[in-house]
py3Dmol code that shows the C-alpha trace and the ligand (Angstrom):
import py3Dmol

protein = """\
ATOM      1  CA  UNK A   1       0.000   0.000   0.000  1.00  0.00           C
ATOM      2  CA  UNK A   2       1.259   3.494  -0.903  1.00  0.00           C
ATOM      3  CA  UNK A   3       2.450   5.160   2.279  1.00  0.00           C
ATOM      4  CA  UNK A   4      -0.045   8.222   2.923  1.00  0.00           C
ATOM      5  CA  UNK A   5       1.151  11.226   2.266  1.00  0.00           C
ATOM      6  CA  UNK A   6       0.303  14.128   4.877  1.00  0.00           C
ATOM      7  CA  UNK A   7       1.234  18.104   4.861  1.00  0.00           C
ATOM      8  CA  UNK A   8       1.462  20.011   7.768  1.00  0.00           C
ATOM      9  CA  UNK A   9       0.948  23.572   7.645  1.00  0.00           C
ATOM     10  CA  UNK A  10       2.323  26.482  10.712  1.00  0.00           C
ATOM     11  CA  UNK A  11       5.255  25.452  12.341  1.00  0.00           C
ATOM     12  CA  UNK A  12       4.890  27.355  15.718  1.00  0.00           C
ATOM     13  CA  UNK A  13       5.303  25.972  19.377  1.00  0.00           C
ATOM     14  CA  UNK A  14       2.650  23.437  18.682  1.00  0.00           C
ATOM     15  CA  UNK A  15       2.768  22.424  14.727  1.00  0.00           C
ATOM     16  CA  UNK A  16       6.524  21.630  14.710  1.00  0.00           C
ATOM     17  CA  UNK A  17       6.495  19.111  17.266  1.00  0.00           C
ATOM     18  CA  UNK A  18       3.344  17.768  16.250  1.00  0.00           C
ATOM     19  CA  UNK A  19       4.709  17.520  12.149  1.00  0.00           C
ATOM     20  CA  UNK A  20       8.015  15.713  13.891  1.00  0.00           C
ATOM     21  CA  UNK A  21       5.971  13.201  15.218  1.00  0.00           C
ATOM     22  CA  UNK A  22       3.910  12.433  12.373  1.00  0.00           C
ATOM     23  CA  UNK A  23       7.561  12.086  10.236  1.00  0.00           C
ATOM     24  CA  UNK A  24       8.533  10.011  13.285  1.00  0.00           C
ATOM     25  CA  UNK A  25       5.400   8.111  13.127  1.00  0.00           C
ATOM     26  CA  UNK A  26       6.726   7.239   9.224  1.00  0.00           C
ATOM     27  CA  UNK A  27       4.513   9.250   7.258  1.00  0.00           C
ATOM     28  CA  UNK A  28       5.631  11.049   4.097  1.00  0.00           C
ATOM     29  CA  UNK A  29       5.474  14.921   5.110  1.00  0.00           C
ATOM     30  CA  UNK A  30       5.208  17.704   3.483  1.00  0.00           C
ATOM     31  CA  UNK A  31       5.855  21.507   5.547  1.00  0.00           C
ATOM     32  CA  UNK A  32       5.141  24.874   5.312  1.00  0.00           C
ATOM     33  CA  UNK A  33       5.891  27.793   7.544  1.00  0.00           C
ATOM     34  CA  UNK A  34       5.934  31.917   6.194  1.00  0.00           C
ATOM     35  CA  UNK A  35       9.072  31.900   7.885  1.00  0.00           C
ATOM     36  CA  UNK A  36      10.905  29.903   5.893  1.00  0.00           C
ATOM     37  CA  UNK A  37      13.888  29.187   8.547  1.00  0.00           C
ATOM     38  CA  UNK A  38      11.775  27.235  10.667  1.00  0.00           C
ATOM     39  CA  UNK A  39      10.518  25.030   7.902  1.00  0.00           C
ATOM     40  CA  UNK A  40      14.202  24.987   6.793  1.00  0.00           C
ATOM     41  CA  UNK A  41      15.215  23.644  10.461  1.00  0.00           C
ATOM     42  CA  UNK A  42      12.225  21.436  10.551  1.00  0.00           C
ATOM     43  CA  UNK A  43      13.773  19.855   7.350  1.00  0.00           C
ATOM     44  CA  UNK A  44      16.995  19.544   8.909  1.00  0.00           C
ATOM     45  CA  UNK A  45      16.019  17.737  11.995  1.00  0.00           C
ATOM     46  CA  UNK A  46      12.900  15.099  10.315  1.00  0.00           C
ATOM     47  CA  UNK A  47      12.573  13.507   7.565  1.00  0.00           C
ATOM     48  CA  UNK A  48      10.218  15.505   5.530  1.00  0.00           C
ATOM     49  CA  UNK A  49      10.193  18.399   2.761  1.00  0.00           C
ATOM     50  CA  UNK A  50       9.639  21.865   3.057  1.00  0.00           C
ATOM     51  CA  UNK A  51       8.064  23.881   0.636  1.00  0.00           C
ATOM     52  CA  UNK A  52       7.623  27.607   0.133  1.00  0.00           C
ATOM     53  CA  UNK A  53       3.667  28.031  -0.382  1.00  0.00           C
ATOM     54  CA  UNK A  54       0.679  26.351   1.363  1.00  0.00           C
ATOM     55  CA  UNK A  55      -0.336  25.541  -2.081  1.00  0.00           C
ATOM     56  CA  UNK A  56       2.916  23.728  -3.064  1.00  0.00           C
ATOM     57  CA  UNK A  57       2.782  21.728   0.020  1.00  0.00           C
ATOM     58  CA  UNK A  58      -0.422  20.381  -0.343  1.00  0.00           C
ATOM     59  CA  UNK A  59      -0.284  19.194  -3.568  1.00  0.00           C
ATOM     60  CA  UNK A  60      -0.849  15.704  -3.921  1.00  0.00           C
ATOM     61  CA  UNK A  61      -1.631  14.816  -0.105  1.00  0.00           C
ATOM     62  CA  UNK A  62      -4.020  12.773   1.533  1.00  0.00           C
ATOM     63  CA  UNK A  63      -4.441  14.897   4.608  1.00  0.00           C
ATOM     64  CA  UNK A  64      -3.123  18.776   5.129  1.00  0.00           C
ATOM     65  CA  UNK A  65      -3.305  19.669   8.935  1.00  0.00           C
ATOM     66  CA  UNK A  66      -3.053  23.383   9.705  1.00  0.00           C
ATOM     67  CA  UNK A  67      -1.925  24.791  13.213  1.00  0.00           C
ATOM     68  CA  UNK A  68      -1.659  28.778  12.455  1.00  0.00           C
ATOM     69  CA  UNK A  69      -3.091  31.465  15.349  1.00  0.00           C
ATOM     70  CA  UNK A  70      -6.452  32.958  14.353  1.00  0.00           C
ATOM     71  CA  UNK A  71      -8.945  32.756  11.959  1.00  0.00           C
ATOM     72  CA  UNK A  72      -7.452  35.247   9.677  1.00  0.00           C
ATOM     73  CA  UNK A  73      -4.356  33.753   9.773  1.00  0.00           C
ATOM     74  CA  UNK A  74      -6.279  29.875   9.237  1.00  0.00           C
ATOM     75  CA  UNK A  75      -8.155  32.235   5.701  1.00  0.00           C
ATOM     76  CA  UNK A  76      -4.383  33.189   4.822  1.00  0.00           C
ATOM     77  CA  UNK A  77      -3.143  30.048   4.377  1.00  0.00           C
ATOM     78  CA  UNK A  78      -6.077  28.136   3.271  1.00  0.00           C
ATOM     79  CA  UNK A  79      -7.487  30.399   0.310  1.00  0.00           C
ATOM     80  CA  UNK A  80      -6.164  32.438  -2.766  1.00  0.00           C
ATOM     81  CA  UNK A  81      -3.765  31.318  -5.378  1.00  0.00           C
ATOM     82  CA  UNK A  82      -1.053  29.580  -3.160  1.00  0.00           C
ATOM     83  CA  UNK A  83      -3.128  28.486  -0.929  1.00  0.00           C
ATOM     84  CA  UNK A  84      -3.834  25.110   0.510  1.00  0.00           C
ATOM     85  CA  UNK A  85      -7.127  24.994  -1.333  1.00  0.00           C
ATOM     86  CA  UNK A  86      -5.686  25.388  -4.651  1.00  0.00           C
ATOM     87  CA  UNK A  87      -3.145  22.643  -3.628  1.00  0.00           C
ATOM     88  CA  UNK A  88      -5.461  19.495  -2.321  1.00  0.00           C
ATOM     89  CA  UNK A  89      -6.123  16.622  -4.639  1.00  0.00           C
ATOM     90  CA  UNK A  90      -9.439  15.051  -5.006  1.00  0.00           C
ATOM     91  CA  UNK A  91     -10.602  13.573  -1.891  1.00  0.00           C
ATOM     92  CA  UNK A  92      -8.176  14.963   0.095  1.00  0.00           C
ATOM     93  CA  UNK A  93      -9.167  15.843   3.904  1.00  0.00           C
ATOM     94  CA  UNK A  94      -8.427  19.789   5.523  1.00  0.00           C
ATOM     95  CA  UNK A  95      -7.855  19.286   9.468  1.00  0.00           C
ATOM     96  CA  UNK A  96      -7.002  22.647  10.974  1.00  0.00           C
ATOM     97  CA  UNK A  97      -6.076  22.150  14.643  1.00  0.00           C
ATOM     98  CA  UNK A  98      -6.164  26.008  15.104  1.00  0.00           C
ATOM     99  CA  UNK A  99      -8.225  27.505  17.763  1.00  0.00           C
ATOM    100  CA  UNK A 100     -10.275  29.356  15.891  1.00  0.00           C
ATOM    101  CA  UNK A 101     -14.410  29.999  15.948  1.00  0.00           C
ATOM    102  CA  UNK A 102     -16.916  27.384  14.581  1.00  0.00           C
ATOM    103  CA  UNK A 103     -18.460  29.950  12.047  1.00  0.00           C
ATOM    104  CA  UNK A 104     -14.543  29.694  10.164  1.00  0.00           C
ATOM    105  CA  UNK A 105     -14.848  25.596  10.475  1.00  0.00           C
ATOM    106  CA  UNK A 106     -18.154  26.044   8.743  1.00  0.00           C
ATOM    107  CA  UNK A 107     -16.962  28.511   6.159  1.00  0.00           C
ATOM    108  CA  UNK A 108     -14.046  26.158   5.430  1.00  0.00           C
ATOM    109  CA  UNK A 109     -16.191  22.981   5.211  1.00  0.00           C
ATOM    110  CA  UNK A 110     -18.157  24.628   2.851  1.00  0.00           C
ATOM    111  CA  UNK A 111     -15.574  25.712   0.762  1.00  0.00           C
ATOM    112  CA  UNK A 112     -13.976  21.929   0.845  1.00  0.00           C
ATOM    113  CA  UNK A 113     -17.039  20.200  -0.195  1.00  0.00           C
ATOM    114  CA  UNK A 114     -17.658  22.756  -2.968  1.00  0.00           C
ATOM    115  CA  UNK A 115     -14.680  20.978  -4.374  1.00  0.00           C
ATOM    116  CA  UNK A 116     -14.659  17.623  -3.540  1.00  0.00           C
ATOM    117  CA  UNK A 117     -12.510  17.356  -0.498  1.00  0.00           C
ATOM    118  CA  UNK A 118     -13.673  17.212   3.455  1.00  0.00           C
ATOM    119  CA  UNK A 119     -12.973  18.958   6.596  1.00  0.00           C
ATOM    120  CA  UNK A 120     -12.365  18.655  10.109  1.00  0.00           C
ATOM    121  CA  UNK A 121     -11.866  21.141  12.779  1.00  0.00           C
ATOM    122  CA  UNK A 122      -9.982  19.830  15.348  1.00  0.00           C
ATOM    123  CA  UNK A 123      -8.492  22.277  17.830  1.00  0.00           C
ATOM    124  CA  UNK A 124      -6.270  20.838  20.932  1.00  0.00           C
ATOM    125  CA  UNK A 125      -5.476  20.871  24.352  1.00  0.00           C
ATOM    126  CA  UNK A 126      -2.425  19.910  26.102  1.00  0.00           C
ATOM    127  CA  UNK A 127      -0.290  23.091  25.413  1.00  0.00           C
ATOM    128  CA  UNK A 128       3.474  23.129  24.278  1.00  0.00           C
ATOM    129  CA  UNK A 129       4.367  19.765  26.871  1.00  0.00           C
ATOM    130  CA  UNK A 130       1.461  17.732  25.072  1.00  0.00           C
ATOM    131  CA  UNK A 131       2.482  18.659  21.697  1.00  0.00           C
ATOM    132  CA  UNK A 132       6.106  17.542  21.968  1.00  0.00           C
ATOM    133  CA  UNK A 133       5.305  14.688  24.246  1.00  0.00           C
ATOM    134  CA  UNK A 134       2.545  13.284  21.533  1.00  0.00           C
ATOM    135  CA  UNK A 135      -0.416  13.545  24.373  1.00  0.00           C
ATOM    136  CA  UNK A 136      -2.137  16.230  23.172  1.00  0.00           C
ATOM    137  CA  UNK A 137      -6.379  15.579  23.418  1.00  0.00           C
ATOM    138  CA  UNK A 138      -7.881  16.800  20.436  1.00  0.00           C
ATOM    139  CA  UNK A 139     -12.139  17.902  20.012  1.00  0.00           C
ATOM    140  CA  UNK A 140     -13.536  17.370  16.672  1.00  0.00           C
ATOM    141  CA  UNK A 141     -16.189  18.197  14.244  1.00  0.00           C
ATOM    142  CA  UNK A 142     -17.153  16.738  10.882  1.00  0.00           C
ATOM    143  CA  UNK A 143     -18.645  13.702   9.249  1.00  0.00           C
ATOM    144  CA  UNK A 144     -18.209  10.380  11.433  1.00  0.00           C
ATOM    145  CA  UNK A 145     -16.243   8.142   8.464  1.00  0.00           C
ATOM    146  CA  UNK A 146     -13.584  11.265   7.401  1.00  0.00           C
ATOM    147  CA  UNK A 147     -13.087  11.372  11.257  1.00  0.00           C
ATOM    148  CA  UNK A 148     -12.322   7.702  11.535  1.00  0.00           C
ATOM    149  CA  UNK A 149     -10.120   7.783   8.663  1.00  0.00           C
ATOM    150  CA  UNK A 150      -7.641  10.750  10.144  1.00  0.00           C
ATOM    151  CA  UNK A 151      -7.541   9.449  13.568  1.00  0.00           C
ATOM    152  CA  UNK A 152      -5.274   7.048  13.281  1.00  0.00           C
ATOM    153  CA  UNK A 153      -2.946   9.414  11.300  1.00  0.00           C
ATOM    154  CA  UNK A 154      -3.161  12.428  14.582  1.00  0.00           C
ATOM    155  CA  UNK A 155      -2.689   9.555  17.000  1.00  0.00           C
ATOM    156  CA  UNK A 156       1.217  10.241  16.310  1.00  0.00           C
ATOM    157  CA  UNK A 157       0.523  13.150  18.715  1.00  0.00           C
ATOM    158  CA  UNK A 158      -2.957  12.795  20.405  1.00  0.00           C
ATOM    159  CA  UNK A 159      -3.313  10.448  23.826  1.00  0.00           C
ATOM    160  CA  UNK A 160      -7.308  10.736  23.273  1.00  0.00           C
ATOM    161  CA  UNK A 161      -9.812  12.473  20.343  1.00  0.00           C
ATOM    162  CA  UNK A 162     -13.432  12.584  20.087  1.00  0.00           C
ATOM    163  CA  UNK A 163     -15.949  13.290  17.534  1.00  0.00           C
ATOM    164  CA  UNK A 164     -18.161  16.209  19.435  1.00  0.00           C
ATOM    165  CA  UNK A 165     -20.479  16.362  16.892  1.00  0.00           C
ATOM    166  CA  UNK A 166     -20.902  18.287  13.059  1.00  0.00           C
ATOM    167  CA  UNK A 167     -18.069  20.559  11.804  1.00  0.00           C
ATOM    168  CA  UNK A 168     -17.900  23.771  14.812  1.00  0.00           C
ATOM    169  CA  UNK A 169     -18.657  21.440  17.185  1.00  0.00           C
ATOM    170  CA  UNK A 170     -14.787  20.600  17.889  1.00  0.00           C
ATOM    171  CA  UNK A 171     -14.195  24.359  18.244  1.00  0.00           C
ATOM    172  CA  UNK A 172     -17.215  24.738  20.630  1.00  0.00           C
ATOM    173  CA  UNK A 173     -15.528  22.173  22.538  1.00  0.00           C
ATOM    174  CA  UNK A 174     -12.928  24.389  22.710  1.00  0.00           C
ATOM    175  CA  UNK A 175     -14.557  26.883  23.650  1.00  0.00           C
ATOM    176  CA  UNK A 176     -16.200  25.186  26.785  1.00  0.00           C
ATOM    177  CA  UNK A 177     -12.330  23.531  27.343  1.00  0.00           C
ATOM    178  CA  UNK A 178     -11.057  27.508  28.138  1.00  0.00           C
ATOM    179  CA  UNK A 179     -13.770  28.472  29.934  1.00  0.00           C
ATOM    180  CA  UNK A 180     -13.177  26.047  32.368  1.00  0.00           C
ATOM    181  CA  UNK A 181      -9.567  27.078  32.368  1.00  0.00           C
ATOM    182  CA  UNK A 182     -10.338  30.510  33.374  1.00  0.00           C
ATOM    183  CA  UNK A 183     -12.695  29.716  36.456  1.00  0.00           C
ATOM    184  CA  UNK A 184      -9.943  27.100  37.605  1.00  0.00           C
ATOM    185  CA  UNK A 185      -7.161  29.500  37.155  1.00  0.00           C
ATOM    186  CA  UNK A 186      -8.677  32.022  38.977  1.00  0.00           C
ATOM    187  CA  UNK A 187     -10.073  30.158  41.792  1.00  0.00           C
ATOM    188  CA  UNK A 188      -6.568  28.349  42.204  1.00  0.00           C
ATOM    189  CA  UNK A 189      -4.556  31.961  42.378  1.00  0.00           C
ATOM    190  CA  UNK A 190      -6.955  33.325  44.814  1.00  0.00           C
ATOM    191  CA  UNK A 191      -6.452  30.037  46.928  1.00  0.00           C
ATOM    192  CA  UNK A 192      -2.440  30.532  46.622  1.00  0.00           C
ATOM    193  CA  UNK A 193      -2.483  34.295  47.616  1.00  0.00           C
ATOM    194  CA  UNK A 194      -4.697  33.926  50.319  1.00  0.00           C
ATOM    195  CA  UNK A 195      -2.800  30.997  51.960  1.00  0.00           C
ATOM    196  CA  UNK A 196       0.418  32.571  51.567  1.00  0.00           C
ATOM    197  CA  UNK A 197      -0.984  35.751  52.774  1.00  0.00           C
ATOM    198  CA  UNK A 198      -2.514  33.973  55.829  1.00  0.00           C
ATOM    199  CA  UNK A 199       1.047  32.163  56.670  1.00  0.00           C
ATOM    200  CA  UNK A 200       0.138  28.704  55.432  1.00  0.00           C
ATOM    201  CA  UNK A 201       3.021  26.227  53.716  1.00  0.00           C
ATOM    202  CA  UNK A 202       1.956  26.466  50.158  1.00  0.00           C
ATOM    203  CA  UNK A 203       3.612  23.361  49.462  1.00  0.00           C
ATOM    204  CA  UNK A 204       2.053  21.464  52.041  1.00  0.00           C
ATOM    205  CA  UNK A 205      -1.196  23.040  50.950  1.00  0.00           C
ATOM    206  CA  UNK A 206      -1.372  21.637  47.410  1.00  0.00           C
ATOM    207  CA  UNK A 207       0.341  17.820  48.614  1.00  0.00           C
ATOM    208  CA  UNK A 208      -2.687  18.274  50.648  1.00  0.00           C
ATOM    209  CA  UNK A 209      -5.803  19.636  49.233  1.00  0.00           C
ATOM    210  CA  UNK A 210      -5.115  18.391  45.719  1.00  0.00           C
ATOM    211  CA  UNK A 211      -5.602  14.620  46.906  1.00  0.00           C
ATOM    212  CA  UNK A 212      -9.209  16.023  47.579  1.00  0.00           C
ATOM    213  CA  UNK A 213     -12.142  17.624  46.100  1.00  0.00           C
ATOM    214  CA  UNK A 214     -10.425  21.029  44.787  1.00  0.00           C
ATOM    215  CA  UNK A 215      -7.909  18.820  43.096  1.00  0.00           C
ATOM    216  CA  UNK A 216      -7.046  20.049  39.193  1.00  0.00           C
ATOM    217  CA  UNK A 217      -4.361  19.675  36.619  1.00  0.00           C
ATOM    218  CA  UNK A 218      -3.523  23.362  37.571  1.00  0.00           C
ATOM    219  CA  UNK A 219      -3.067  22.653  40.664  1.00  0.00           C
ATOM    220  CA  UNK A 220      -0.474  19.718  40.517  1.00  0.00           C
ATOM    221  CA  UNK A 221       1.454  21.613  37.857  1.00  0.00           C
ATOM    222  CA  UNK A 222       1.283  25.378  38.061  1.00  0.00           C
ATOM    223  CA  UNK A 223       0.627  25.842  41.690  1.00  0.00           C
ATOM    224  CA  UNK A 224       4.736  26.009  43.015  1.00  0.00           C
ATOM    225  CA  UNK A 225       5.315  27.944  40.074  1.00  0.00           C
ATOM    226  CA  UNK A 226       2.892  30.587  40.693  1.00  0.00           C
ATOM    227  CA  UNK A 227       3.612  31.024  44.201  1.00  0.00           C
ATOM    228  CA  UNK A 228       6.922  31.958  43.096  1.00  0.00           C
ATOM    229  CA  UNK A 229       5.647  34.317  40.206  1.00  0.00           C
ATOM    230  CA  UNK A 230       7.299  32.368  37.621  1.00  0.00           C
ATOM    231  CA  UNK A 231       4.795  32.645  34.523  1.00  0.00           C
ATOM    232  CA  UNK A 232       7.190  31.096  31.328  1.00  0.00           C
ATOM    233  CA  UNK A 233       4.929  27.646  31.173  1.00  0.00           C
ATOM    234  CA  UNK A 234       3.551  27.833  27.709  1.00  0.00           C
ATOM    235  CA  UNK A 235       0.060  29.136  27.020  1.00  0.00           C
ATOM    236  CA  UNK A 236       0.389  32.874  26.291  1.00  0.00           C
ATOM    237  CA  UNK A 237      -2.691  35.395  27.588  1.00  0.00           C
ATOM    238  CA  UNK A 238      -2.524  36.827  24.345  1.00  0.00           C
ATOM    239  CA  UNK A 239      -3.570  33.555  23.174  1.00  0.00           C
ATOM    240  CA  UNK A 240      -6.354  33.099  25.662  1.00  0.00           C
ATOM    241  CA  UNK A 241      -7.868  36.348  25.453  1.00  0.00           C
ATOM    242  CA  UNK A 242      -7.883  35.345  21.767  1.00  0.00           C
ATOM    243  CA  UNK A 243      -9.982  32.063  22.569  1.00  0.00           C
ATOM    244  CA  UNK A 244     -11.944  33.406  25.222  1.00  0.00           C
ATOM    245  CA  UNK A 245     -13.112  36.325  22.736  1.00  0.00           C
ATOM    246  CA  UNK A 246     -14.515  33.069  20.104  1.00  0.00           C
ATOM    247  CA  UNK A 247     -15.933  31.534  23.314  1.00  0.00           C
ATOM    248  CA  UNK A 248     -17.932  35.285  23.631  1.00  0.00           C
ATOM    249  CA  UNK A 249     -19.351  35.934  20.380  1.00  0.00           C
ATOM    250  CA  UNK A 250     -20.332  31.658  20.726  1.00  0.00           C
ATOM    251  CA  UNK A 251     -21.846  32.032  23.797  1.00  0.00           C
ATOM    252  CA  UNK A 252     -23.939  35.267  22.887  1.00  0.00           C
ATOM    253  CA  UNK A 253     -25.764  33.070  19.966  1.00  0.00           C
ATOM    254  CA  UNK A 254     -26.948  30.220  22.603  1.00  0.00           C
ATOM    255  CA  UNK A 255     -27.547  32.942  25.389  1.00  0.00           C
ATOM    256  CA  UNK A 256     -25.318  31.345  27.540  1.00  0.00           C
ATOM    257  CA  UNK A 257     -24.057  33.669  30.323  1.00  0.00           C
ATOM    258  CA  UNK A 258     -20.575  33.469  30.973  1.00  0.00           C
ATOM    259  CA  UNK A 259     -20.262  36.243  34.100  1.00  0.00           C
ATOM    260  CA  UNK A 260     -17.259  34.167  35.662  1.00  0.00           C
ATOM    261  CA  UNK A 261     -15.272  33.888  32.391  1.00  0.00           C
ATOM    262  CA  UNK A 262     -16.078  37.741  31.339  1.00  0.00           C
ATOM    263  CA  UNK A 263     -14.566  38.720  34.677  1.00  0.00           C
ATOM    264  CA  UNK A 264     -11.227  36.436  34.426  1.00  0.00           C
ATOM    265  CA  UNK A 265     -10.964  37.976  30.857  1.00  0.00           C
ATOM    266  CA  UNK A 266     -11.081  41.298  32.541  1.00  0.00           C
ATOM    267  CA  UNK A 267      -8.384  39.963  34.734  1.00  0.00           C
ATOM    268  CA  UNK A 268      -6.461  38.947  31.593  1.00  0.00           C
ATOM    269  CA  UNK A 269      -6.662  42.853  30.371  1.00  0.00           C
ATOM    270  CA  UNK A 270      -4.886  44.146  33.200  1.00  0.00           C
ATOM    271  CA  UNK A 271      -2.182  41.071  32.802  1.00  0.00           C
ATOM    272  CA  UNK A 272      -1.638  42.445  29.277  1.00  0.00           C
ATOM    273  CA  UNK A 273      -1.375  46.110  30.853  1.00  0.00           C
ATOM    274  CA  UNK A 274       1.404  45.242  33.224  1.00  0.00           C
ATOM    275  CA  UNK A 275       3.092  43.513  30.057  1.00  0.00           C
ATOM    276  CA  UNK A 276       2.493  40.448  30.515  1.00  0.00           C
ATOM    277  CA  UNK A 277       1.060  39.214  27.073  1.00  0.00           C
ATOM    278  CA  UNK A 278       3.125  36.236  27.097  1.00  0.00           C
ATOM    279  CA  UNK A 279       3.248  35.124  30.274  1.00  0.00           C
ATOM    280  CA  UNK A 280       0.965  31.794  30.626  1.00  0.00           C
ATOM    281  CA  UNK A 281      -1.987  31.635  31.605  1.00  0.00           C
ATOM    282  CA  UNK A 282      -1.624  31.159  35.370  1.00  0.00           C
ATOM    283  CA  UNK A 283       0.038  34.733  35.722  1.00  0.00           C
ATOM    284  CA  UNK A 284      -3.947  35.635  37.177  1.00  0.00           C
ATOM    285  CA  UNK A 285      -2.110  35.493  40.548  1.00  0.00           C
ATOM    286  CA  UNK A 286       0.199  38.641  40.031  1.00  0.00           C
ATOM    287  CA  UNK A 287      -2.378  40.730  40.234  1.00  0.00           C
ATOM    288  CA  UNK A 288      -3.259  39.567  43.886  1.00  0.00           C
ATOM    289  CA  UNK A 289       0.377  39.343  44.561  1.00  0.00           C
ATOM    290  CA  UNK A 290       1.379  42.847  43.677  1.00  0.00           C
ATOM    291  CA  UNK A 291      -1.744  44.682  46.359  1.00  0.00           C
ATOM    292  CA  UNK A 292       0.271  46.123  49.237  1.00  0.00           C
TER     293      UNK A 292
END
"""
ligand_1 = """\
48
NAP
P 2.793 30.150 17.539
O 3.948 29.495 18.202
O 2.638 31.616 17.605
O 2.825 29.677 16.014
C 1.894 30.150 15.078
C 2.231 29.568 13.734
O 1.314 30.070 12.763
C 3.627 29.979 13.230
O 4.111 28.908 12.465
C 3.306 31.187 12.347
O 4.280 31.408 11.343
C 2.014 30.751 11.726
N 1.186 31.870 11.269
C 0.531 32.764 12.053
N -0.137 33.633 11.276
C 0.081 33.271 9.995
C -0.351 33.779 8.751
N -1.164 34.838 8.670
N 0.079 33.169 7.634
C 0.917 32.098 7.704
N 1.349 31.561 8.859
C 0.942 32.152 9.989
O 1.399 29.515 18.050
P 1.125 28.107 18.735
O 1.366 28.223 20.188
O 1.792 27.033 17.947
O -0.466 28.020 18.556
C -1.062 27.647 17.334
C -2.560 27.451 17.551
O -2.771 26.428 18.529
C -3.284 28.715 18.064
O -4.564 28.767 17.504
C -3.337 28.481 19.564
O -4.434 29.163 20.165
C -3.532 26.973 19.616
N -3.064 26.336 20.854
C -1.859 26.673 21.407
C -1.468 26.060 22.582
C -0.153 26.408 23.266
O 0.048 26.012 24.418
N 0.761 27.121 22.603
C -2.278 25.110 23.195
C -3.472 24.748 22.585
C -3.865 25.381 21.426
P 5.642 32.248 11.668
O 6.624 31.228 12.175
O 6.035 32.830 10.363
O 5.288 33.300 12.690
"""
view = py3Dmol.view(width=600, height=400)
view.addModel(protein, "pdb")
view.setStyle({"model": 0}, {"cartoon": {"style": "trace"}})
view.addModel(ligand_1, "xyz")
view.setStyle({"model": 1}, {"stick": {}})
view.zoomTo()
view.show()
């Protein structure tokens, strides 16, 4: 059987570890990056080719994944003239892991099937660890059978995916995925500041209370670092604020209040203000740890 040939397009803090594992995993990859050195270095260090257009490095795959920043950026790379449209064979599947809002998914499905090729959204979780460790989860939307046929090709860097439902319904998914994020964030840095504020052992506080109910994955791995300010752990508040807006205009078309998450993202705004727009996410404590 011919080996099946994939393209992976964005080679950021998530996509290049996540295109070196599907090279390690023995596929034939093709990359892309708009700055061409890290495609260059990508070639360098997998087996794989790099190409200098979206288009070029689609041509003749079976699957092109896309992991780019925001929807515009997703519309960049997928449409016009060298774009990874122009470039997919017939038949050919579109997976774009980016988070981005269910209204692009749809727009992009649409455009796929106008042509004869399908689509999957298919954002992740797991952050920069789970994409170079290969245990990323990833939430999906689209038809069940083009689903099961690229699952077994992202399992090179997924522990667990799901079909949620129709294409958007991996990026609502998403949606509900940060959400949570902000409520546990906050709740765990007002836990932190008030323990260390009232003289507990923070240390002895989380090898305690996270064996119990208020246990969280925040918790176990962000709580020593946060105590001592240290916010270089992967997941930039640019980036949330980002996801959290999608999760806003979503939210407003289900009337679904989201009063906790619109005051974290408030939060978030007065991270960015004291510069800290790439900080991770759990940098909500500094602005508990810097009142008097
Ligand atoms: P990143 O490190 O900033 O990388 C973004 C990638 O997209 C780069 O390869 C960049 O190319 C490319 N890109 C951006 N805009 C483009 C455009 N207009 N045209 C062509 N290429 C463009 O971001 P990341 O952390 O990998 O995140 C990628 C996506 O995954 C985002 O949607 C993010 O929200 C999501 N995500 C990230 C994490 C995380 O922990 N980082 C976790 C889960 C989900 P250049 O190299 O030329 O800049």
């Amino acid at each position: 059987m011919a080996k099946v040939k994939v393209a992976f397009i964005g080679l950021g803090v998530m996509g290049y570890p996540m295109a070196g594992h599907l090279s390690k995993a023995g596929f034939d990859v093709n990359v892309y990056n708009r700055t061409a050195a890290k495609a260059e270095q990508w070639a360098k260090e997998y087996q794989g080719t790099a190409y200098s257009t979206p288009k070029e490095a689609a041509t003749g795959c079976d699957v092109v994944f896309v992991c780019v920043g925001n929807d515009q950026d997703v519309l960049q790379v997928c449409e016009g003239e060298n774009g990874v449209l122009a470039g997919l064979k017939s038949a050919a599947i579109l997976v774009d892991h980016t988070t981005a809002s269910a209204e692009l998914a749809k727009q992009l499905a649409a455009s796929c099937e106008q042509q004869g090729n399908d689509f999957i959204d298919a954002p992740v979780s797991g952050g920069q660890a789970g994409a170079e460790n290969g245990v990323l989860t990833i939430m999906c939307g689209g038809d069940e059978q083009v689903f099961k046929n690229v699952q077994p090709i992202m399992d090179a860097y997924a522990r667990f995916s799901q079909l949620m439902g129709p294409v958007g319904d991996g990026q609502k998914a998403k949606m509900a995925n940060q959400i949570c994020i902000a409520g546990v964030v906050q709740g765990l840095s007002e836990a932190l500041n008030f323990a260390s504020r009232a003289g507990l052992d923070t240390d002895k506080l989380v090898e305690t209370i996270s064996k119990g109910a208020a246990g969280s994955w925040q918790m176990e791995n962000r709580s020593a670092t946060m105590v001592k300010g240290e916010f270089e752990f992967g997941f930039a508040v640019d980036w949330m604020r980002k996801d959290l807006a999608i999760a806003f205009e979503e939210a407003k078309k289900h009337q679904a209040d989201l009063p906790m998450t619109t005051m974290v993202d408030g939060f978030y705004e007065q991270v960015q203000e004291l510069g800290g727009n790439r900080w991770d996410t759990s940098s909500l404590i500094a602005l508990l740890q810097k009142k008097g």
